[in-house]
N, CA, C, O and CB atoms as a CASP TS submission, in Angstrom:
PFRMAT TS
TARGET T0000
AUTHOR 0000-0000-0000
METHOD Language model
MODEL 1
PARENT N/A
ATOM      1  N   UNK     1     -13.674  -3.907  -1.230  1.00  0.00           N
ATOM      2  CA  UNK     1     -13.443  -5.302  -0.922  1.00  0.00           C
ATOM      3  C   UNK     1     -14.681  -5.857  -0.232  1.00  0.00           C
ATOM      4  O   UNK     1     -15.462  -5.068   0.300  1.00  0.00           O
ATOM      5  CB  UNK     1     -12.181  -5.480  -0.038  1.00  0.00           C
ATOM      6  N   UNK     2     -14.875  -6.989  -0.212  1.00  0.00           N
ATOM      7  CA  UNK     2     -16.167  -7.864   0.207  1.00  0.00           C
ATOM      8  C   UNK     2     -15.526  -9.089   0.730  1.00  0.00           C
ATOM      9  O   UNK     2     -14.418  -9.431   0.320  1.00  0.00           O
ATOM     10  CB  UNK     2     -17.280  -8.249  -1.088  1.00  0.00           C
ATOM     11  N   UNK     3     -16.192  -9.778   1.640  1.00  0.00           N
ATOM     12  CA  UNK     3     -15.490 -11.045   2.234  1.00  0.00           C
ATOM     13  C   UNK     3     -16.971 -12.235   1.908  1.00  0.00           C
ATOM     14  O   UNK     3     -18.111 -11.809   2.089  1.00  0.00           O
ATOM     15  CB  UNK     3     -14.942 -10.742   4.330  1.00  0.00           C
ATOM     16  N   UNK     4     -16.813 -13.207   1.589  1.00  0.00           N
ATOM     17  CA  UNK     4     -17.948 -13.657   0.928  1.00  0.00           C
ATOM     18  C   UNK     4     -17.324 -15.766   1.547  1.00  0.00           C
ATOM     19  O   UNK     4     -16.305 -16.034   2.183  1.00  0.00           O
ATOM     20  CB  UNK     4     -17.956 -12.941  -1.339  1.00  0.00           C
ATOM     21  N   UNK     5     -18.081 -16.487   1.182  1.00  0.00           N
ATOM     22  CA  UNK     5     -17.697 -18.182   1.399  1.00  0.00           C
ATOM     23  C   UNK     5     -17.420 -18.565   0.309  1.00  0.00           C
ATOM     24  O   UNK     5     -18.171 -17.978  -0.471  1.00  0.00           O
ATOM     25  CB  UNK     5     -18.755 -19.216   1.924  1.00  0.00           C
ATOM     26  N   UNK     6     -16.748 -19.240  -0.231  1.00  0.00           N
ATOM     27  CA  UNK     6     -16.737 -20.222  -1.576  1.00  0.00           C
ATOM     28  C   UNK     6     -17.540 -21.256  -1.530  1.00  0.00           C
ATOM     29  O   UNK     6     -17.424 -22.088  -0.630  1.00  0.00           O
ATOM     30  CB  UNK     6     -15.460 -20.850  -1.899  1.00  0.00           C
ATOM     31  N   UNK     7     -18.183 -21.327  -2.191  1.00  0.00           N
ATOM     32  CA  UNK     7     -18.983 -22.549  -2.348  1.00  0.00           C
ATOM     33  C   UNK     7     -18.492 -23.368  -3.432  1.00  0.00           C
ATOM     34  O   UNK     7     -18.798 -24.526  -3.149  1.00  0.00           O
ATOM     35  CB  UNK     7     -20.401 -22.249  -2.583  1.00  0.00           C
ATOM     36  N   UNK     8     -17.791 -23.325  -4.691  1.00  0.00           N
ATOM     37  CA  UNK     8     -16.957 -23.970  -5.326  1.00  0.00           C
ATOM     38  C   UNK     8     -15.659 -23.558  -5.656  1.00  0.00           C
ATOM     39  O   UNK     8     -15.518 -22.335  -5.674  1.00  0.00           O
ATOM     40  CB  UNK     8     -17.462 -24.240  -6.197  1.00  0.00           C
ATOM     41  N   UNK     9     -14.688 -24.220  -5.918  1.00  0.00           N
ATOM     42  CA  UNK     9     -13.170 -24.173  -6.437  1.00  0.00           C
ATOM     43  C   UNK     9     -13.299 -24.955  -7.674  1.00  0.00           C
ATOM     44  O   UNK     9     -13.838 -26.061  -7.647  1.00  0.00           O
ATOM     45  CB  UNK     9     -11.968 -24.857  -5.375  1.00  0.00           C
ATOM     46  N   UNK    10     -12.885 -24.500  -8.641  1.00  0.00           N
ATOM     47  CA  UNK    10     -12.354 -25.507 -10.074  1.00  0.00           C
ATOM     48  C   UNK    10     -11.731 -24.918 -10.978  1.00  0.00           C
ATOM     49  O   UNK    10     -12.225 -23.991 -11.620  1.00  0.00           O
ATOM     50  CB  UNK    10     -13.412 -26.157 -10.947  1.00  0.00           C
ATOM     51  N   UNK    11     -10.524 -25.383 -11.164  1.00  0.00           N
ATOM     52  CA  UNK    11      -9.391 -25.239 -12.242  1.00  0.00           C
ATOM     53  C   UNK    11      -9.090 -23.456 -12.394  1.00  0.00           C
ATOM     54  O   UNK    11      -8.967 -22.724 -13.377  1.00  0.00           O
ATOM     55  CB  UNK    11     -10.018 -26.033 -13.924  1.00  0.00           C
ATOM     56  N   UNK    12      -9.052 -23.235 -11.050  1.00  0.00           N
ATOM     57  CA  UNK    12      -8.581 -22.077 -10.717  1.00  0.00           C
ATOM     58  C   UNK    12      -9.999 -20.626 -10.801  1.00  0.00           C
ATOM     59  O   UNK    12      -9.713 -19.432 -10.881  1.00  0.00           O
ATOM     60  CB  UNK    12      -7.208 -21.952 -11.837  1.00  0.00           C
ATOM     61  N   UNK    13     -10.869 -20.960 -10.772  1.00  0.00           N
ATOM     62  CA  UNK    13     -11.954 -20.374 -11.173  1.00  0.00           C
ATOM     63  C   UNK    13     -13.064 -20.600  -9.426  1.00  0.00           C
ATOM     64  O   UNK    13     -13.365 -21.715  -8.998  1.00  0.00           O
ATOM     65  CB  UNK    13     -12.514 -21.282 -12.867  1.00  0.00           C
ATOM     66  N   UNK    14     -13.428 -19.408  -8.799  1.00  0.00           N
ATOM     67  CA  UNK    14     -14.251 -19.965  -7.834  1.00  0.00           C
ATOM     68  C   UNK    14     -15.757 -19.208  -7.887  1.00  0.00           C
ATOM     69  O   UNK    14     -15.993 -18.186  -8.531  1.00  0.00           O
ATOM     70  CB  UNK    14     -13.496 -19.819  -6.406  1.00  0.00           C
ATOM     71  N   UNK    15     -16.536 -19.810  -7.217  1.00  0.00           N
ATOM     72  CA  UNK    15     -17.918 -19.547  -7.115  1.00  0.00           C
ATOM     73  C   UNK    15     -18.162 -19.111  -5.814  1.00  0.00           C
ATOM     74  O   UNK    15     -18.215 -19.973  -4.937  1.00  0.00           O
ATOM     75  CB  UNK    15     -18.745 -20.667  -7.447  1.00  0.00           C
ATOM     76  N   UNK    16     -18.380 -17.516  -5.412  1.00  0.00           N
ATOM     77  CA  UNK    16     -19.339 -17.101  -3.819  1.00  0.00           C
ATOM     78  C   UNK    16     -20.494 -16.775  -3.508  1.00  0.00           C
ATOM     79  O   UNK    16     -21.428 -16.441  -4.236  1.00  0.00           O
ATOM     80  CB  UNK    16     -19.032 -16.143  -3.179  1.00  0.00           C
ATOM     81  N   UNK    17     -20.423 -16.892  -2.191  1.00  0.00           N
ATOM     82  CA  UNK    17     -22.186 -16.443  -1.998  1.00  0.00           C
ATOM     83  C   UNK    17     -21.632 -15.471  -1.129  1.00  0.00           C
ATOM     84  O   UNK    17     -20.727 -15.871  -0.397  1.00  0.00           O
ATOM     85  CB  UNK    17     -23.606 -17.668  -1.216  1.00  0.00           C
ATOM     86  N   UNK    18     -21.977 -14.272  -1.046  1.00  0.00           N
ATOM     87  CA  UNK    18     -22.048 -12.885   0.137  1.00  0.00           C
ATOM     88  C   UNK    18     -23.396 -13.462   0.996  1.00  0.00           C
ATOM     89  O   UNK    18     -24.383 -14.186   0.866  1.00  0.00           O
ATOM     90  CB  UNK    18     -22.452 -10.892  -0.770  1.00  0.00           C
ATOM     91  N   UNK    19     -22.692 -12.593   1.972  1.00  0.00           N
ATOM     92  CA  UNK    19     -23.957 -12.563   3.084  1.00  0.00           C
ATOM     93  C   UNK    19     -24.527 -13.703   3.854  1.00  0.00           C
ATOM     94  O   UNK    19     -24.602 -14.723   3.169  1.00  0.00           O
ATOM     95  CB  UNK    19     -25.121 -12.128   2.448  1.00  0.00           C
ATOM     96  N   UNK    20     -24.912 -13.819   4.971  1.00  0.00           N
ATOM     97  CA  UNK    20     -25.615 -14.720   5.955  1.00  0.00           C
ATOM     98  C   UNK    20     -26.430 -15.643   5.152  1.00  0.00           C
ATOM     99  O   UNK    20     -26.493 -16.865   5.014  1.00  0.00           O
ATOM    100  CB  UNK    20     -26.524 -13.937   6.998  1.00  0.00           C
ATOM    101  N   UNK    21     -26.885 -14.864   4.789  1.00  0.00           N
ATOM    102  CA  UNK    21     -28.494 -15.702   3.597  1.00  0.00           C
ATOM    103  C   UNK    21     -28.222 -16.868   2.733  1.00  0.00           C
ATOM    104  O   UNK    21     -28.905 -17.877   2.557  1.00  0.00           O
ATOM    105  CB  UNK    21     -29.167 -14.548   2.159  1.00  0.00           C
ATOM    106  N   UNK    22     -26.890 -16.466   2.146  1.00  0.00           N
ATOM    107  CA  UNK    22     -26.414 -16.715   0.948  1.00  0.00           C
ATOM    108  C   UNK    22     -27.171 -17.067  -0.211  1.00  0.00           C
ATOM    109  O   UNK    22     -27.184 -18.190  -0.713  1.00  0.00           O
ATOM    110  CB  UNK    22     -25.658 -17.516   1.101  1.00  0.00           C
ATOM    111  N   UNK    23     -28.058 -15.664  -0.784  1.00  0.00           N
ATOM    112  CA  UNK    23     -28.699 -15.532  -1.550  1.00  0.00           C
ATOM    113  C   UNK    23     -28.247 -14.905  -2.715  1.00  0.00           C
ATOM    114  O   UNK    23     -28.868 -14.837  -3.776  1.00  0.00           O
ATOM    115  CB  UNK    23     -29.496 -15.159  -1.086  1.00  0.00           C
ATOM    116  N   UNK    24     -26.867 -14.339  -2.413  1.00  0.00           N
ATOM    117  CA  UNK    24     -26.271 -13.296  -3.526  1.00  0.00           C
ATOM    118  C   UNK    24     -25.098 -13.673  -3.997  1.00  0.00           C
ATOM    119  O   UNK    24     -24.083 -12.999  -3.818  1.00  0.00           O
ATOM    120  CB  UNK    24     -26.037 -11.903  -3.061  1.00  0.00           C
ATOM    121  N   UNK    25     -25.125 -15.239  -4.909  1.00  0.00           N
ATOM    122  CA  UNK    25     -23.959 -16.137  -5.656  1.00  0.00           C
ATOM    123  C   UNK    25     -23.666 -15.111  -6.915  1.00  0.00           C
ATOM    124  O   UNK    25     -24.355 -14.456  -7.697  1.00  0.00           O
ATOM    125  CB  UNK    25     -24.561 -17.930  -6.251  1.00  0.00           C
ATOM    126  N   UNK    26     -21.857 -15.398  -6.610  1.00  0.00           N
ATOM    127  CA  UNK    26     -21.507 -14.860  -7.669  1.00  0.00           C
ATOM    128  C   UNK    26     -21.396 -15.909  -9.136  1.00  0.00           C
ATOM    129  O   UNK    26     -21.743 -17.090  -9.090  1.00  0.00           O
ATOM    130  CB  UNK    26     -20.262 -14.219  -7.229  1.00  0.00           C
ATOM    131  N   UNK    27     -20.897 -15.299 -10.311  1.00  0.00           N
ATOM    132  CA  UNK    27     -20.680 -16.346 -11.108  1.00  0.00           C
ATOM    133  C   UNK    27     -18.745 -17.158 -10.760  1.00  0.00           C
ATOM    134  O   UNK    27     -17.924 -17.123  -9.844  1.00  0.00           O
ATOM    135  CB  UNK    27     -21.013 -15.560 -12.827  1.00  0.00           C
ATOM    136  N   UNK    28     -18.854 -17.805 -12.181  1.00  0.00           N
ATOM    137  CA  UNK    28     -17.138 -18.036 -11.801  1.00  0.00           C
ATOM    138  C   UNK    28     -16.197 -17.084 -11.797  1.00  0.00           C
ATOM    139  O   UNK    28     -16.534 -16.186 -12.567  1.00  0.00           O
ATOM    140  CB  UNK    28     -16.462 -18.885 -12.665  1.00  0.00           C
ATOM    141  N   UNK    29     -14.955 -16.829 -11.171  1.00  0.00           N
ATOM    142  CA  UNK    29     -14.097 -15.770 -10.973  1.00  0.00           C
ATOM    143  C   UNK    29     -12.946 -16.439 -10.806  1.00  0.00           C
ATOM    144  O   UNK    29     -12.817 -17.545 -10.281  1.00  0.00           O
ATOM    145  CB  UNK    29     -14.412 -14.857  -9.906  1.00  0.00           C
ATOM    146  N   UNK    30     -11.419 -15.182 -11.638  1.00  0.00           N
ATOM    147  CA  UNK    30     -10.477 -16.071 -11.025  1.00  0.00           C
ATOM    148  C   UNK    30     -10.176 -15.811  -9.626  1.00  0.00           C
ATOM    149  O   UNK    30     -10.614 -15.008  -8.802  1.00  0.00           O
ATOM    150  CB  UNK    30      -9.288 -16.057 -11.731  1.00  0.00           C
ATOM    151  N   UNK    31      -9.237 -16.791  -9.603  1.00  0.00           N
ATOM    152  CA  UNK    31      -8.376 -16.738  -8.200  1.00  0.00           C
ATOM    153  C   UNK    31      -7.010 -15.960  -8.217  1.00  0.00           C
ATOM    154  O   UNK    31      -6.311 -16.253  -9.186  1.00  0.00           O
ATOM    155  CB  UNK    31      -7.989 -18.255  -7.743  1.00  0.00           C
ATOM    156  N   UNK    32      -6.590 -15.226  -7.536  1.00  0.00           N
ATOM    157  CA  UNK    32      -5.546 -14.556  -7.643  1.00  0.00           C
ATOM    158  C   UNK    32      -4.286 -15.639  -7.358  1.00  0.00           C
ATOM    159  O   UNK    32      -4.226 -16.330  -6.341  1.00  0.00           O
ATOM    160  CB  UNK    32      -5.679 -13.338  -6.707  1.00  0.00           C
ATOM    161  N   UNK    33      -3.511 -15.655  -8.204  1.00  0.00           N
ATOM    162  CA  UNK    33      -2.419 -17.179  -7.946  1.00  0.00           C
ATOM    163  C   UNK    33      -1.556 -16.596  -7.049  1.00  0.00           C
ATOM    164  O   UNK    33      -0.897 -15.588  -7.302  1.00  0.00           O
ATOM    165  CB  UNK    33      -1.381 -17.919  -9.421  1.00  0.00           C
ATOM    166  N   UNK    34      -1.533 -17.367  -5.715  1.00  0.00           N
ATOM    167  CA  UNK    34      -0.227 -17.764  -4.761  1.00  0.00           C
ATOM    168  C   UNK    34      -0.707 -18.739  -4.471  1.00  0.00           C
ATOM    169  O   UNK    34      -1.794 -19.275  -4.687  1.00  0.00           O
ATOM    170  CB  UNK    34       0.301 -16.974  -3.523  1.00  0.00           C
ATOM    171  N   UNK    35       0.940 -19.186  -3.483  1.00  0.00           N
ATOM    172  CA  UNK    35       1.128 -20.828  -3.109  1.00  0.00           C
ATOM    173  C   UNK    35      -0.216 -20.641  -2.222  1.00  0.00           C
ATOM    174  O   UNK    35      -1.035 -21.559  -2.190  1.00  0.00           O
ATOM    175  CB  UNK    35       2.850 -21.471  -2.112  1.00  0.00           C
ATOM    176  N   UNK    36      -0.447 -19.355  -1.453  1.00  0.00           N
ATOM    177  CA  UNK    36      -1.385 -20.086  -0.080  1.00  0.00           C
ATOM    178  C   UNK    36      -2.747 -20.035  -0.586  1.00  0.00           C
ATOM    179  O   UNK    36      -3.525 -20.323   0.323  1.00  0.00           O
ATOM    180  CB  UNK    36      -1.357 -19.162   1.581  1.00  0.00           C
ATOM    181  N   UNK    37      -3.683 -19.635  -2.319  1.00  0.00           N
ATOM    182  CA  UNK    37      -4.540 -19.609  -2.114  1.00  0.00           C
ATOM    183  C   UNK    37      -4.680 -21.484  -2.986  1.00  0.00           C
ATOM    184  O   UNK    37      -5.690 -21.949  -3.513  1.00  0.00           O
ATOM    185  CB  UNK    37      -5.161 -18.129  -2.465  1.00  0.00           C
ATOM    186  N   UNK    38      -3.449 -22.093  -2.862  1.00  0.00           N
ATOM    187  CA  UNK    38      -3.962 -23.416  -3.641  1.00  0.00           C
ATOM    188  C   UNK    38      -4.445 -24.310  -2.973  1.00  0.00           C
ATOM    189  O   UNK    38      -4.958 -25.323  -3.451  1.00  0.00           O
ATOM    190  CB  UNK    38      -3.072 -24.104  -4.340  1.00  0.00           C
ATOM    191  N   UNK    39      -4.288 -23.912  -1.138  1.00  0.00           N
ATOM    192  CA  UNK    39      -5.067 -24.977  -0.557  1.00  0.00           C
ATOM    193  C   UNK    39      -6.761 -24.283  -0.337  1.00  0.00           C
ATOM    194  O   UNK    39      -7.445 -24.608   0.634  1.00  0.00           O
ATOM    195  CB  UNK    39      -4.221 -25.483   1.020  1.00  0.00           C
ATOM    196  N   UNK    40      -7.198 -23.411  -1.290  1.00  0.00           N
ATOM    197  CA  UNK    40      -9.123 -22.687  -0.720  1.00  0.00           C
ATOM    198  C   UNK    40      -9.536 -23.825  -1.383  1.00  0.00           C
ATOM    199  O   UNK    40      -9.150 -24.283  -2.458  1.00  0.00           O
ATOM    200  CB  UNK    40     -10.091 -20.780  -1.488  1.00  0.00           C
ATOM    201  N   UNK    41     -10.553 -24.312  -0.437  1.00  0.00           N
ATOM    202  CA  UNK    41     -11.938 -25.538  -0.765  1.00  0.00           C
ATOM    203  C   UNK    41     -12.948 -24.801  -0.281  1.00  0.00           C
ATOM    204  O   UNK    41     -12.917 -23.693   0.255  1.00  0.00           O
ATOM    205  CB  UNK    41     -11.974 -27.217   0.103  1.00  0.00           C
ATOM    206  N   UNK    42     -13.903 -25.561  -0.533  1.00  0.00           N
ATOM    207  CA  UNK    42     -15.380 -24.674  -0.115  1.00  0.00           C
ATOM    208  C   UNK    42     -15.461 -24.285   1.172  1.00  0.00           C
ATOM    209  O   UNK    42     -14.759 -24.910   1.967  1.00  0.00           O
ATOM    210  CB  UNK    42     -16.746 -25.468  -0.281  1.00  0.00           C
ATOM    211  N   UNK    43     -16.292 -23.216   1.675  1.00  0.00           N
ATOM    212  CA  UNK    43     -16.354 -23.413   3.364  1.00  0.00           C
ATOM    213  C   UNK    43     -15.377 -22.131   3.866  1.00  0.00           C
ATOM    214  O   UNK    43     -15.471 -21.516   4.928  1.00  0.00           O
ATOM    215  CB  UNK    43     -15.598 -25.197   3.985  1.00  0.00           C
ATOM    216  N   UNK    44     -14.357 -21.907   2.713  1.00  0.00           N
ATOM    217  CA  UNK    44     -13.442 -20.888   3.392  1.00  0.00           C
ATOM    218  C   UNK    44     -13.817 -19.665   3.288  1.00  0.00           C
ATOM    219  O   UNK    44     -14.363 -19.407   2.215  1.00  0.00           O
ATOM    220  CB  UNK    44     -12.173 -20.878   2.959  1.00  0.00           C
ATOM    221  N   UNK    45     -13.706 -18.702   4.121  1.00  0.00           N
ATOM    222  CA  UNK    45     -14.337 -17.279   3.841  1.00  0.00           C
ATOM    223  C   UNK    45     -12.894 -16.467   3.289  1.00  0.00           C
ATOM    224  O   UNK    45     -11.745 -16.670   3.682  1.00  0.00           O
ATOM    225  CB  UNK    45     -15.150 -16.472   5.476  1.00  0.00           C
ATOM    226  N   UNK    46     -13.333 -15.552   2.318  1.00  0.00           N
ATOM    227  CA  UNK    46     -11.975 -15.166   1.515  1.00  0.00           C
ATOM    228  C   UNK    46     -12.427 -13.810   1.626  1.00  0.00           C
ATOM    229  O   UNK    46     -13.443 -13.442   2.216  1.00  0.00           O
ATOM    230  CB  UNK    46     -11.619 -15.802  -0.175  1.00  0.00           C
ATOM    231  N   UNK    47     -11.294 -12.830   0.792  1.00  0.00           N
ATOM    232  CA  UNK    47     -11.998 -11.649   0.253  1.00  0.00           C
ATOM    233  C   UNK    47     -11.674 -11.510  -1.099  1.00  0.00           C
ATOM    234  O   UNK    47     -10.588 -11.810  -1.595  1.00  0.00           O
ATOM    235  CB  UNK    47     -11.688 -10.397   0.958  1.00  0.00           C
ATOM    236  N   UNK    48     -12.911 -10.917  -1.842  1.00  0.00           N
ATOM    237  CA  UNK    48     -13.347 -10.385  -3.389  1.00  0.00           C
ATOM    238  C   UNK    48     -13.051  -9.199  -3.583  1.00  0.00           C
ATOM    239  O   UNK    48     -13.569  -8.255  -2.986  1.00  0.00           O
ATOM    240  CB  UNK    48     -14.765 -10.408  -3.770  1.00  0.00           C
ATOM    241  N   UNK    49     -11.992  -9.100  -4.628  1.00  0.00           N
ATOM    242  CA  UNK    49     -12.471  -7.092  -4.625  1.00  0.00           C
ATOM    243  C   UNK    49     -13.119  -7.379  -6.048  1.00  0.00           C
ATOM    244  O   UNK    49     -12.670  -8.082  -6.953  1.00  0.00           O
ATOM    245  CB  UNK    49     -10.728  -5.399  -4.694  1.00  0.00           C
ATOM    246  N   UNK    50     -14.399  -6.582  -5.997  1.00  0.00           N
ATOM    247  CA  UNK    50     -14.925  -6.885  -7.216  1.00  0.00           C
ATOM    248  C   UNK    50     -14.750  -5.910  -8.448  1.00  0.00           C
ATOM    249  O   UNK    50     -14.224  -4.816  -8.247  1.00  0.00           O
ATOM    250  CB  UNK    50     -16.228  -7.084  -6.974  1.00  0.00           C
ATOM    251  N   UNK    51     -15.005  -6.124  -9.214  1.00  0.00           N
ATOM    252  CA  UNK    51     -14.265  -4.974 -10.506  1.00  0.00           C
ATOM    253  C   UNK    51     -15.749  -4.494 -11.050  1.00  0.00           C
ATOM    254  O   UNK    51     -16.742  -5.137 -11.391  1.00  0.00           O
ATOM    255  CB  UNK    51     -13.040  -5.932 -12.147  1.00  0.00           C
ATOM    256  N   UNK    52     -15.416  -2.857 -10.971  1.00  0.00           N
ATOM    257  CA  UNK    52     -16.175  -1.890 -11.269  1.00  0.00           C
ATOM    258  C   UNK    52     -17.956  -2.115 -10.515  1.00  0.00           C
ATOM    259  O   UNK    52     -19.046  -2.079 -11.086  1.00  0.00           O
ATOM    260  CB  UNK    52     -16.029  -1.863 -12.948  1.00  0.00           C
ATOM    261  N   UNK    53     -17.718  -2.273  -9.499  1.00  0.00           N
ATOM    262  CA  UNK    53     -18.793  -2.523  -8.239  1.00  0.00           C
ATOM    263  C   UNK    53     -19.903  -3.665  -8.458  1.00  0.00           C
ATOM    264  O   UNK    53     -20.834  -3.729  -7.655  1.00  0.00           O
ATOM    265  CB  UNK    53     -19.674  -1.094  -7.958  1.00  0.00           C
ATOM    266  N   UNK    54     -19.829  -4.475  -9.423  1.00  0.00           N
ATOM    267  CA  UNK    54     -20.148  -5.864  -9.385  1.00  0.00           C
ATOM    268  C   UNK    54     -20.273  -6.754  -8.775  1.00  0.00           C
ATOM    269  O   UNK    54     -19.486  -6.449  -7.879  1.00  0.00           O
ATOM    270  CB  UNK    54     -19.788  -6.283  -9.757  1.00  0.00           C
ATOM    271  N   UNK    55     -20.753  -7.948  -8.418  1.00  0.00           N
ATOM    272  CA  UNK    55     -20.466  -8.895  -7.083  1.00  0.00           C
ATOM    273  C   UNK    55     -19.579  -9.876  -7.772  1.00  0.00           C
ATOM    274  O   UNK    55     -19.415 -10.940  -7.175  1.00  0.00           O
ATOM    275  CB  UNK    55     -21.927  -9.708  -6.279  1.00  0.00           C
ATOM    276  N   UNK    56     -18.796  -9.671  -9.257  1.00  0.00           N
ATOM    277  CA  UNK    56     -18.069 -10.703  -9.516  1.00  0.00           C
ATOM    278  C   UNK    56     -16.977  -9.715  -9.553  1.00  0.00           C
ATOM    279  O   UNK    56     -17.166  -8.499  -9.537  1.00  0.00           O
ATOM    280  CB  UNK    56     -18.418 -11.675 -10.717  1.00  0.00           C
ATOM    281  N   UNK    57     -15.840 -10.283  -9.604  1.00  0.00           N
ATOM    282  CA  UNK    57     -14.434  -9.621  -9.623  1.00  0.00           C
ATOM    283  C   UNK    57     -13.392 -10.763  -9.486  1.00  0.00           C
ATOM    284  O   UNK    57     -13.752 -11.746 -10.135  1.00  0.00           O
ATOM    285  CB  UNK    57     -14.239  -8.503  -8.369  1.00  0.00           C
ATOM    286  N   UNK    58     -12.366 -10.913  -8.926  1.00  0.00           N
ATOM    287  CA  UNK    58     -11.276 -11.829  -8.071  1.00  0.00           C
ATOM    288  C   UNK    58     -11.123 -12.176  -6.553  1.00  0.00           C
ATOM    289  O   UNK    58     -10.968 -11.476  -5.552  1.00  0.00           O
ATOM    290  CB  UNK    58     -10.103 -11.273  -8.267  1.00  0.00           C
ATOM    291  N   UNK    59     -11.236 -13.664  -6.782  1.00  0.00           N
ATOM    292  CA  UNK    59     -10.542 -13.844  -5.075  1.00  0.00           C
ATOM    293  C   UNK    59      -9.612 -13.786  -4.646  1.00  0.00           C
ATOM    294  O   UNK    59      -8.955 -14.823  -4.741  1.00  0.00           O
ATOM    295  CB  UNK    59     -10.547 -14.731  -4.458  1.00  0.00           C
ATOM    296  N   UNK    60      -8.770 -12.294  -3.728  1.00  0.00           N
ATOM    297  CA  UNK    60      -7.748 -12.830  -3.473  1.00  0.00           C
ATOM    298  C   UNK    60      -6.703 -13.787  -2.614  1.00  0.00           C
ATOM    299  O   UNK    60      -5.570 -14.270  -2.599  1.00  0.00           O
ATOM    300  CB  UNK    60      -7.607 -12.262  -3.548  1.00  0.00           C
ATOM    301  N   UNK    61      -8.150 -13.671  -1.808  1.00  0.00           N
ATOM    302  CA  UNK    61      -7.237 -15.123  -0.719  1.00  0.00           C
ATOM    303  C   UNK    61      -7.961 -15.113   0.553  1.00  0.00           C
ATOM    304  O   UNK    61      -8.546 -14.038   0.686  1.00  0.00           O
ATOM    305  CB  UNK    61      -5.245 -14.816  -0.181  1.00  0.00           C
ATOM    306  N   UNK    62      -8.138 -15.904   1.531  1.00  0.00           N
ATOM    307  CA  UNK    62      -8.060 -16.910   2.254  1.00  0.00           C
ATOM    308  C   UNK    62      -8.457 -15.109   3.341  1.00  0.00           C
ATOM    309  O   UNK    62      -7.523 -14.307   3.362  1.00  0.00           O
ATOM    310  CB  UNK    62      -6.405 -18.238   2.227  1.00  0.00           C
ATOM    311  N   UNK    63      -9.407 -14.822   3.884  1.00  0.00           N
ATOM    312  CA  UNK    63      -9.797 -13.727   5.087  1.00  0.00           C
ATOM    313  C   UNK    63      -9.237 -13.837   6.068  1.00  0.00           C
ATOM    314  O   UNK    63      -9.151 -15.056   6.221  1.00  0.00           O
ATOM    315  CB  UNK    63     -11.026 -13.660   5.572  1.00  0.00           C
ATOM    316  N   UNK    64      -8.718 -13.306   6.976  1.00  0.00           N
ATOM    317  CA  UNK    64      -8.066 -13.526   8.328  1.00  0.00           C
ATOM    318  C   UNK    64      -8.215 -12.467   9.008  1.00  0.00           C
ATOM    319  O   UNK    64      -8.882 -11.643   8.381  1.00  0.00           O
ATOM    320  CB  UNK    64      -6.692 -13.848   8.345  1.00  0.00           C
ATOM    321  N   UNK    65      -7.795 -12.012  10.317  1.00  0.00           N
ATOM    322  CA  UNK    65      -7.461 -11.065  11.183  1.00  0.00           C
ATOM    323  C   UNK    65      -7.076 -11.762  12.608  1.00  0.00           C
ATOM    324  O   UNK    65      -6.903 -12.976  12.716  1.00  0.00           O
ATOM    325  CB  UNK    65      -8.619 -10.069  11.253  1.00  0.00           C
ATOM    326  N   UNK    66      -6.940 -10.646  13.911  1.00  0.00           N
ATOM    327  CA  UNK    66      -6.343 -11.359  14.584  1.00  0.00           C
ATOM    328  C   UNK    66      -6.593 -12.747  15.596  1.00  0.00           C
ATOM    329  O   UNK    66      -5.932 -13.456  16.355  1.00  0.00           O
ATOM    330  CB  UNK    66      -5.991 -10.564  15.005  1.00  0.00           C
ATOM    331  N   UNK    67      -8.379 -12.605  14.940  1.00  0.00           N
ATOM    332  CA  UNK    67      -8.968 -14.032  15.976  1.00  0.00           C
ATOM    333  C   UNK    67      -8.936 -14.986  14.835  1.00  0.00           C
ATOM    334  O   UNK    67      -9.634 -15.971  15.077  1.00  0.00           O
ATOM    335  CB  UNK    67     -10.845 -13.954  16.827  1.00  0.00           C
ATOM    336  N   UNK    68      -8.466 -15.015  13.893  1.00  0.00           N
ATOM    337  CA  UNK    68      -8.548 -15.642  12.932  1.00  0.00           C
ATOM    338  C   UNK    68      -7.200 -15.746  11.779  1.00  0.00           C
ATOM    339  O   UNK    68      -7.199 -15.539  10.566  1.00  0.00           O
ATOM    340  CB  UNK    68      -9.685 -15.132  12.513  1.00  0.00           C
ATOM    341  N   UNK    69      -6.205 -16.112  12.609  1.00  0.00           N
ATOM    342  CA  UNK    69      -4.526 -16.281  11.962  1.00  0.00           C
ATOM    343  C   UNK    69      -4.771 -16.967  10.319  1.00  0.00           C
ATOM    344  O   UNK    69      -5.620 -17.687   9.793  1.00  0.00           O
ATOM    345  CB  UNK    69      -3.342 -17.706  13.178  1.00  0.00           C
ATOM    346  N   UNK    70      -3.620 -16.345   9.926  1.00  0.00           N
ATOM    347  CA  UNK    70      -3.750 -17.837   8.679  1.00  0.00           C
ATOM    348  C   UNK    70      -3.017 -18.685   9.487  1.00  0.00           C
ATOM    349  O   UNK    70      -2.564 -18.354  10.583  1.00  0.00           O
ATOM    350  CB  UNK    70      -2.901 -17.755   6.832  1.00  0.00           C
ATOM    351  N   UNK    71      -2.868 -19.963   8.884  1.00  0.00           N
ATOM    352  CA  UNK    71      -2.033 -21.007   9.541  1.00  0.00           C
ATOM    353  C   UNK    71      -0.547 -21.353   8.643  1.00  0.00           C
ATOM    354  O   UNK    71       0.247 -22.195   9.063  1.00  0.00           O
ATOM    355  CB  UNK    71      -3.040 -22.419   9.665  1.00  0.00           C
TER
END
């Protein structure tokens, strides 16, 4: 798993950048469908598990832990 920003959302398909730099954009990917990932806009940090060690794979949702609740 990888935790990465979205930099785009569209028609269920998103675009990340890994890392501080954000030099290492992925291409488009889906989104894993639940109700809570229909509110991700750009800006949100999620996690990727990427398929077969790639930087593209699926987002499945919205990153959290305990300083950082979902809402």
């Amino acid at each position: 798993m990888r935790t990465a920003v979205l930099s785009s959302v569209k028609d269920g398909m998103a675009t990340v950048v890994y890392g501080s730099s954000g030099r290492e954009a992925s291409n488009p990917m889906p989104i894993f469908v639940s109700k809570e990932n229909l509110s991700l806009k750009p800006g949100d940090r999620v996690v990727v598990a990427p398929l077969e060690g790639k930087k593209d794979g699926i987002v499945l949702g919205k990153y959290w832990n305990r300083n950082n609740l979902p809402e």
